[in-house]
N, C-alpha and C positions, 0 to 999 in steps of 0.2 A: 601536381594534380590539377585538375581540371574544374570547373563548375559541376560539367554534366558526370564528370568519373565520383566527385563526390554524395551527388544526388541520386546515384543508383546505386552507391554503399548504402547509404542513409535509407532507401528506401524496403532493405531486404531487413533491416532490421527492427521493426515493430512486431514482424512475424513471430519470431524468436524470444520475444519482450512479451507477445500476448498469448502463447503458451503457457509460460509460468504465470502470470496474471492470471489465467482462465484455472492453473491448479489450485490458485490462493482461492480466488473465488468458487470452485466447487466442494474445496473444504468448506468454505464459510457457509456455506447452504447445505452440507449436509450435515453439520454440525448443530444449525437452524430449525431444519425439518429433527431430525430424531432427538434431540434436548426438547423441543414445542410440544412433542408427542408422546414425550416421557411424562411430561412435566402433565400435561393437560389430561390425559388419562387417571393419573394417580388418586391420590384420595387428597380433599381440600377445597377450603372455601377457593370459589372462582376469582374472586378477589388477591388473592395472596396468590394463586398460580398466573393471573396477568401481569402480579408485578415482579416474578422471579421470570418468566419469561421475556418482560420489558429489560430487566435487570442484565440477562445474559444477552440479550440483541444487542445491547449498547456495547455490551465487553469482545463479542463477537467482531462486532464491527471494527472499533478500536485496532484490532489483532490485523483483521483484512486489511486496514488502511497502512498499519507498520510494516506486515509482510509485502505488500505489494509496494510500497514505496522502495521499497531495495532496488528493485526489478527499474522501476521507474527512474530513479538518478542514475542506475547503470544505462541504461538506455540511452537515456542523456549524454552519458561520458562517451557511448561510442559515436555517437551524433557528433559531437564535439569532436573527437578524434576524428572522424573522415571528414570535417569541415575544416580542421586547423593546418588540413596539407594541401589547402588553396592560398594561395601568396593571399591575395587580396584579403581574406576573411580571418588570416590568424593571429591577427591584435587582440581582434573581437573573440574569438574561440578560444586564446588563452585567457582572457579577461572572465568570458563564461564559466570554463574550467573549472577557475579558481572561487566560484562565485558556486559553482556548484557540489564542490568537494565541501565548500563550507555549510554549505546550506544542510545539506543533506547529514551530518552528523546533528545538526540543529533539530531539523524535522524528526528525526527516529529520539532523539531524548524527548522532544516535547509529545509527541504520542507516550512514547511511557510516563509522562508526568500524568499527564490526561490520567492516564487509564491507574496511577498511584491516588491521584485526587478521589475519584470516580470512586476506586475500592474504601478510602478511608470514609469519606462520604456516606455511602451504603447506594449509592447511583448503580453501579456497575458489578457483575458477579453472578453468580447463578443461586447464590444461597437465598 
């Protein structure tokens, strides 16, 4: 494979990538909007609804950054894959690979640590 044959793989696939991204993200907003306006209607000091509303932002968020990180190392792996069938570039594309299969089991435990700290805490949550 070529330079330019693997730059026009590489290039059809963000499309594909930012689809699912764009579903994580309009959960997360509508999740944001009708919990804010659940929450802020109710009966309660303004106080105690700013911080049960601050409380589910962070945990929201949290959730968007694990979901979509999925999306995002795959992404990655097929980038890798159409780069690793150019002679010249797949030392380095296996080296990445391998650097990104690891990582990527790292980043999704440490978002769910986050988000166990956060809960034991009382940071994160909607209560």
């Amino acid at each position: 494979m070529t330079l330019l044959h693997a730059w026009i793989t590489c290039s059809s696939l963000p499309v594909s990538s930012g689809f699912a991204m764009w579903r994580s993200m309009q959960a997360y907003c509508r999740s944001q909007c009708f919990y804010t306006c659940r929450v802020l209607s109710g009966q309660g000091e303004l106080t105690d609804k700013i911080q049960r509303v601050g409380r589910r932002s962070c945990a929201d968020a949290l959730t968007l950054l694990h979901d979509s990180s999925d999306e995002q190392f795959r992404l990655c792996g097929k980038v890798l894959d159409s780069v690793g069938d150019v002679d010249e570039l797949e030392p380095f594309a296996r080296i990445a690979q391998r650097f990104t299969e690891r990582s990527h089991s790292v980043c999704l435990s440490a978002w769910m640590d986050i988000g166990r700290d956060g809960r034991c805490n009382g940071m994160l949550g909607s209560g």
